[in-house]
C-alpha positions as a LaTeX table, in Angstrom:
\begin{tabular}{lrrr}
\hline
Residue & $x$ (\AA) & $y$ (\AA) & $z$ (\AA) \\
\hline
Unk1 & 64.17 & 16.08 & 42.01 \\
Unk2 & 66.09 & 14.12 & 44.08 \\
Unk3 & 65.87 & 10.84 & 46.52 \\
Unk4 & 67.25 & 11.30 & 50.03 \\
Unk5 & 68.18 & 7.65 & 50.48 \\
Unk6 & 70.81 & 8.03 & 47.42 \\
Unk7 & 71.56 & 11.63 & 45.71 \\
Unk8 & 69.59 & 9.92 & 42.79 \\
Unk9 & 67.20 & 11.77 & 40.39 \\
Unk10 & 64.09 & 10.71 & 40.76 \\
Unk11 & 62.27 & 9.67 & 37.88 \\
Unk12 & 58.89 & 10.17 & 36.95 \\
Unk13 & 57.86 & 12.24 & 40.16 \\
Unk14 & 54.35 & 13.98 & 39.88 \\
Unk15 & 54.67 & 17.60 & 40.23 \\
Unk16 & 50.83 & 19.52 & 40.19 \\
Unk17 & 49.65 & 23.19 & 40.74 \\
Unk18 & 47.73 & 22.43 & 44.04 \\
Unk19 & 43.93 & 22.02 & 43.19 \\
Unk20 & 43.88 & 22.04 & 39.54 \\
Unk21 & 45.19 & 19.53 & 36.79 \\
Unk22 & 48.17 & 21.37 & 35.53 \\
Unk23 & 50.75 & 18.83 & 36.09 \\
Unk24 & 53.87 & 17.57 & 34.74 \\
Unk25 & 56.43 & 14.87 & 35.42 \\
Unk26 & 59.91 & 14.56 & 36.65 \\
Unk27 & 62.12 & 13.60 & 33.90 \\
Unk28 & 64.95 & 10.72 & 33.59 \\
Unk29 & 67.20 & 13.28 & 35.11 \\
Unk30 & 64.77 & 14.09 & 37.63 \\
Unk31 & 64.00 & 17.61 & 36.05 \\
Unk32 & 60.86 & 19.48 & 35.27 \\
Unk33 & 58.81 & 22.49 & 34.57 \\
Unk34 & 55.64 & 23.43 & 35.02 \\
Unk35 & 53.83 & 26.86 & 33.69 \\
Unk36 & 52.38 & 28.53 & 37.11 \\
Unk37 & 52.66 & 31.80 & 39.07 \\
Unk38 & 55.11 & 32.56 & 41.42 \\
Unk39 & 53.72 & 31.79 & 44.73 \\
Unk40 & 51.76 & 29.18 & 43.21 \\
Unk41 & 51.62 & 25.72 & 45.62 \\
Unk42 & 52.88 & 22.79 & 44.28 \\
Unk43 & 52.15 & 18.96 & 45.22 \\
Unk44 & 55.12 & 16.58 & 44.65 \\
Unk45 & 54.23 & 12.92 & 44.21 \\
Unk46 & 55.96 & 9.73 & 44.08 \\
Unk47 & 54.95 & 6.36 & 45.19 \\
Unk48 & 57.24 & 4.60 & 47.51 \\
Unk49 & 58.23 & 8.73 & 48.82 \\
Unk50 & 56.84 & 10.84 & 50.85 \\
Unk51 & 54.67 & 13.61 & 49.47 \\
Unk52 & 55.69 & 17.20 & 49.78 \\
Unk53 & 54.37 & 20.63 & 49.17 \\
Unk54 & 56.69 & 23.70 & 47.54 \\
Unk55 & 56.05 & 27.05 & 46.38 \\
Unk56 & 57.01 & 28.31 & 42.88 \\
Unk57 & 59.56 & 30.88 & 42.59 \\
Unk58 & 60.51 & 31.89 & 39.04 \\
Unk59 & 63.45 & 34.28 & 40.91 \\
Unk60 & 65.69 & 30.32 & 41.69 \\
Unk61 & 65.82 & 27.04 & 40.40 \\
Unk62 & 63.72 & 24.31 & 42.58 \\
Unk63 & 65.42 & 21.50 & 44.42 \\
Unk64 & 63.15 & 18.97 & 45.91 \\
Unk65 & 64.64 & 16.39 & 48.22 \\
Unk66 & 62.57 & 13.72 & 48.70 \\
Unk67 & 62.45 & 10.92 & 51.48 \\
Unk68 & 61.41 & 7.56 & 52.04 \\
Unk69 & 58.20 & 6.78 & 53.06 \\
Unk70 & 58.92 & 4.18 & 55.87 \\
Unk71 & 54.93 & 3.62 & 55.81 \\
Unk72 & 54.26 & 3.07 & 51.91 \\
Unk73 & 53.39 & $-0.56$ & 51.00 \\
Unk74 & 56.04 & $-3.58$ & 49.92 \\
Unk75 & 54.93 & $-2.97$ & 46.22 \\
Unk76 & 54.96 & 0.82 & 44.37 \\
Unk77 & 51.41 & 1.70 & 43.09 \\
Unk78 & 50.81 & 4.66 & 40.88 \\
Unk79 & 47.41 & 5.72 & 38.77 \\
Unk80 & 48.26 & 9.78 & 37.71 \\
Unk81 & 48.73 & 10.33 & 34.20 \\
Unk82 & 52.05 & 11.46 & 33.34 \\
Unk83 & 54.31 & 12.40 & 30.14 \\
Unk84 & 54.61 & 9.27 & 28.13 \\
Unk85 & 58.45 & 8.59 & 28.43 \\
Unk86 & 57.81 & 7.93 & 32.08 \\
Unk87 & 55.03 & 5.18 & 31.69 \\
Unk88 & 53.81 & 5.20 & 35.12 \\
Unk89 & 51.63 & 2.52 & 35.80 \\
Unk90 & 48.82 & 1.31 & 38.40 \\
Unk91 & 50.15 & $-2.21$ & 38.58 \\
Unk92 & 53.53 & $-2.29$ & 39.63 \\
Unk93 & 54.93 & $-4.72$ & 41.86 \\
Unk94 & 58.42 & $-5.34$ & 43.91 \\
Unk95 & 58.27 & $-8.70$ & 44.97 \\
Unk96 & 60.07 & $-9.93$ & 48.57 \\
Unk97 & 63.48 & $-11.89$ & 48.87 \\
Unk98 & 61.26 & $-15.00$ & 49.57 \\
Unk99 & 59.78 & $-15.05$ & 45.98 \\
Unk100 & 63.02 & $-14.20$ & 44.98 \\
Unk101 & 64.17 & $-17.34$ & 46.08 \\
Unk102 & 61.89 & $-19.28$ & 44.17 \\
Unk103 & 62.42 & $-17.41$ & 40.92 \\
Unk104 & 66.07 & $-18.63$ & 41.37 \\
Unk105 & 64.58 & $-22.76$ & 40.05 \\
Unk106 & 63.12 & $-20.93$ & 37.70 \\
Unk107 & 65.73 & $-18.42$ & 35.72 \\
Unk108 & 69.59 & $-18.55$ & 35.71 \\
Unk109 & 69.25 & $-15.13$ & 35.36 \\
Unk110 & 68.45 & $-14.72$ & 38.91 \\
Unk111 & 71.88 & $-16.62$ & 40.05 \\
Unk112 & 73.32 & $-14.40$ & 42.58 \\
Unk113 & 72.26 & $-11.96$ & 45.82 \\
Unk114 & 68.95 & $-10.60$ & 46.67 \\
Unk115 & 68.73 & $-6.77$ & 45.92 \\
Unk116 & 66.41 & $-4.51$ & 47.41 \\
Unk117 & 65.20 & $-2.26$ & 44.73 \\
Unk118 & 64.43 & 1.51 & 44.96 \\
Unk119 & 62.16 & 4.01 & 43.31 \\
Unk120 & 64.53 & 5.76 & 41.32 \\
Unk121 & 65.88 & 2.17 & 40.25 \\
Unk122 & 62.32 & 1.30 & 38.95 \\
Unk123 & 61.91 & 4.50 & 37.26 \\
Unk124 & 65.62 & 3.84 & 35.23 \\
Unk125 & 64.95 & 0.78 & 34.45 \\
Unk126 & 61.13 & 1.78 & 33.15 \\
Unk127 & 62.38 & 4.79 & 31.26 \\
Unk128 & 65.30 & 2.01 & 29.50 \\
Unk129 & 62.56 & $-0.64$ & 28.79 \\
Unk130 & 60.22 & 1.95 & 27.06 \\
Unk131 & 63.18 & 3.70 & 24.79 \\
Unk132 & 64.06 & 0.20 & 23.74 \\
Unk133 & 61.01 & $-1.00$ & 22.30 \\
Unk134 & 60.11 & 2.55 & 21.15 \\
Unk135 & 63.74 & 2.52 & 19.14 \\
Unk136 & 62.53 & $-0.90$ & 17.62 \\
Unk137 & 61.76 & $-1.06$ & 13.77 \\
Unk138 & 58.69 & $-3.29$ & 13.86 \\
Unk139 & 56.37 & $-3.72$ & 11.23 \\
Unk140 & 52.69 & $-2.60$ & 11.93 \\
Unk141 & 50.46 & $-4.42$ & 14.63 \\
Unk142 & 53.51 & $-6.66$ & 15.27 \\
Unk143 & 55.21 & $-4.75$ & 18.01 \\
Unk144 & 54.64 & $-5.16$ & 21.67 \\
Unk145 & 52.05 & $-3.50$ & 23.28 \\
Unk146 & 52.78 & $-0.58$ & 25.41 \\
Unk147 & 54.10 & $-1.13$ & 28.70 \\
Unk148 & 51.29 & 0.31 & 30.42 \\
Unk149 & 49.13 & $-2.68$ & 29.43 \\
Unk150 & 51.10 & $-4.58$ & 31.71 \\
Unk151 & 51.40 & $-5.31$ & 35.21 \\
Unk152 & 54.73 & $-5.96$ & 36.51 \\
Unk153 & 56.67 & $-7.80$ & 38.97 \\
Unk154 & 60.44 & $-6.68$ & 39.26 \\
Unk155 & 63.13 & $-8.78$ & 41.09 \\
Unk156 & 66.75 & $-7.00$ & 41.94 \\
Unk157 & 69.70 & $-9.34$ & 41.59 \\
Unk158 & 73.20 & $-8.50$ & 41.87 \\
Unk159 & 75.89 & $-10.20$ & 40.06 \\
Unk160 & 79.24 & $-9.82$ & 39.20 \\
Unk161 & 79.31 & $-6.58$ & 41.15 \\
Unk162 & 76.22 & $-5.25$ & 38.65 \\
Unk163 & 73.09 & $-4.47$ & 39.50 \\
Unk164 & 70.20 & $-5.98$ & 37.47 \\
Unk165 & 66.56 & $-5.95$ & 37.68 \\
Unk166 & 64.61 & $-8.66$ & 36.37 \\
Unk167 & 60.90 & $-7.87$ & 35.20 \\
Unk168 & 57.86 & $-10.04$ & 34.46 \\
Unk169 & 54.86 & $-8.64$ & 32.11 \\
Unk170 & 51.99 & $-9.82$ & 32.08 \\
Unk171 & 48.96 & $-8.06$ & 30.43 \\
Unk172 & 46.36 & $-6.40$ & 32.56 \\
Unk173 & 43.42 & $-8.09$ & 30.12 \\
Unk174 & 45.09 & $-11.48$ & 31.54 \\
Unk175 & 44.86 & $-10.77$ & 34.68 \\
Unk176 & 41.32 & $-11.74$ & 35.91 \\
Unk177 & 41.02 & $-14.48$ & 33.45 \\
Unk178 & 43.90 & $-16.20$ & 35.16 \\
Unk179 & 43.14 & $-15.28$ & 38.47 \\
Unk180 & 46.08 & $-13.33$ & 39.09 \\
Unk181 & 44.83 & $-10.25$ & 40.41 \\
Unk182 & 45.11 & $-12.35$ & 43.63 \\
Unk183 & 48.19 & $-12.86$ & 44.44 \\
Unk184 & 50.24 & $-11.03$ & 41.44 \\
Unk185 & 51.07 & $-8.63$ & 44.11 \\
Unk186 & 52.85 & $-10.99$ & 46.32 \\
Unk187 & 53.77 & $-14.37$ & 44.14 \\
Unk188 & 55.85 & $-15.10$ & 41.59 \\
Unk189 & 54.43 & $-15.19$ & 38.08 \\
Unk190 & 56.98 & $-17.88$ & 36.27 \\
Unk191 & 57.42 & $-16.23$ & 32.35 \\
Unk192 & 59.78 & $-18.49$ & 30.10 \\
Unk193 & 59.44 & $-16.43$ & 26.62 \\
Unk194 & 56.45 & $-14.26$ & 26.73 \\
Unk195 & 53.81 & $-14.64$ & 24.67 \\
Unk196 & 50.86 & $-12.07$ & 23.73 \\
Unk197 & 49.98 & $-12.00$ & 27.44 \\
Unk198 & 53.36 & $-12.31$ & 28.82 \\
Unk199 & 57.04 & $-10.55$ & 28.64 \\
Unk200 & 60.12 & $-10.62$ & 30.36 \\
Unk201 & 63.36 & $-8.60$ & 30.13 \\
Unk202 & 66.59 & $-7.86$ & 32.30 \\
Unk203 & 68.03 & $-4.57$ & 32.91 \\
Unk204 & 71.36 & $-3.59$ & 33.61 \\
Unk205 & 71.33 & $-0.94$ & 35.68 \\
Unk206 & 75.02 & $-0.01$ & 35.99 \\
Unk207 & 75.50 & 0.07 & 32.30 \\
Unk208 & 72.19 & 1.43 & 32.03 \\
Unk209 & 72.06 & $-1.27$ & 29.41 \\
Unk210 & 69.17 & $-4.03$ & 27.98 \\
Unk211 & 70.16 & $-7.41$ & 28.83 \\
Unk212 & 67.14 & $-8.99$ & 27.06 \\
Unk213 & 63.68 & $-8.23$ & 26.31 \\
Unk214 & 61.21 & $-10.98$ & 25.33 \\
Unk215 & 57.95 & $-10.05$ & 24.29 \\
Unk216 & 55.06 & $-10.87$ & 21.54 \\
Unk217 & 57.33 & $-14.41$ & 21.69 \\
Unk218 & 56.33 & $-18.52$ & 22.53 \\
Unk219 & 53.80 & $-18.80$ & 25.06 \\
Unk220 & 54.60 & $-20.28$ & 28.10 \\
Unk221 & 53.95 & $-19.39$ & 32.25 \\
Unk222 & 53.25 & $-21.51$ & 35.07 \\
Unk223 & 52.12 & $-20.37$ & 38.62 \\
Unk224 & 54.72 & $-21.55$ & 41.31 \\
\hline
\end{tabular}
C-alpha cells in the first residue's frame, strides 16, 4: 500500500471484503493480508486518500497506489476498527500554519518552518508513539492510557533539516467538560506537561525517533 504523493507506505489503510466485516489493516510497512476468494472485491480506505476498489488474486501480489483526496477535510477523521498497532482514531486533528504560529509563544519546540503533514507521516509517527509507551515498564494502573482515549492535534515543524511532528493529547472524557469539542478541531490546545487529561510528545520523523513523550505528568493547559 502505497501513497501517490510520495512512494511512502501507507500506514494503517483499511482493507475490507466488500459487504461483509472481514477486514484487516495496512501495516507500518504498508502491507497486509486478508483471507478471501479470488475474485473477491475489496474496499481500500484511508482518510485524507481517496477510496479505491481491487479484486483479489491469490495468482500475484497486490499493489495499491493510492492518491490524494484533494476534497477530504483540513483534519484526518477515522472511526473503523483496526489491528491494535495502528491505533486509528475518530479524533484526529492537523491543525493550519495559522495555529501553528501561535503554538510557536507557546513551545520552543516549535522554533522553526511550518510543515505540512501527510497521512503516511501521521500514521509513522502514531505507530512510534504507541510502540513507545507499549515498550514502557510501568507499574500497574500507572501507565498512560491508550492512545485511542485521546484526541489529537499534530503540528509539523522542520528544523535543522529534520522533520518533526509535535502532538497534543487530550482525553476524549475531557473534552465536553472543557468545551473543547468546539473548536479542538481548528484551535490550538496549549499542553505544558500533561496531566491525567493531557499529553504531549515530539516525534522525529527522520530518525524515526521519540523526542519526548509527556504523559500521566503536572497538570497544566490553557486555551489560546
Amino acid at each position: 500500500m502505497l501513497s501517490a504523493e510520495d512512494g511512502e507506505p501507507v500506514i494503517g489503510a483499511h482493507i475490507c471484503a466488500k459487504g461483509t466485516k472481514n477486514g484487516t489493516a495496512s501495516d507500518f510497512d504498508g502491507k497486509f493480508s486478508i483471507c478471501v476468494t479470488d475474485g473477491t472485491v475489496l474496499t481500500v480506505s484511508c482518510p485524507g486518500l481517496k477510496p479505491q476498489e481491487i479484486v483479489a488474486d491469490s495468482r500475484q501480489p497486490m499493489t495499491v497506489v493510492l492518491e490524494t483526496d484533494e476534497n477530504a477535510p483540513d483534519y484526518l477523521t477515522s472511526s473503523f476498527n483496526v489491528i491494535r498497532i495502528i491505533r486509528m482514531d475518530s479524533l484526529d486533528y492537523v491543525l493550519p500554519e495559522s495555529e501553528f504560529l501561535i503554538a510557536q509563544k507557546y513551545n520552543k519546540d516549535l522554533q522553526g518552518e511550518f510543515y505540512q503533514l501527510r497521512q503516511t507521516d501521521i500514521g509513522r509517527a502514531k505507530w512510534l508513539l504507541d510502540r513507545e509507551i507499549t515498550r514502557r515498564a510501568y507499574l500497574p494502573g500507572t501507565g498512560p492510557m491508550p492512545l485511542e482515549n485521546f484526541a489529537k492535534q499534530y503540528f509539523g515543524v522542520k528544523r535543522n533539516g529534520h522533520r518533526l511532528i509535535y502532538i497534543n493529547l487530550v482525553a476524549k472524557a475531557n473534552l465536553e467538560d472543557h468545551n473543547y469539542i468546539n473548536y479542538i478541531d481548528k484551535e490550538l490546545v496549549v499542553v505544558f506537561d500533561g496531566g491525567d487529561k493531557y499529553g504531549r510528545a515530539l516525534i522525529d520523523l527522520d530518525t524515526e525517533g521519540i523526542v519526548y513523550i509527556h504523559i500521566n505528568g503536572p497538570k497544566n493547559v490553557v486555551k489560546n
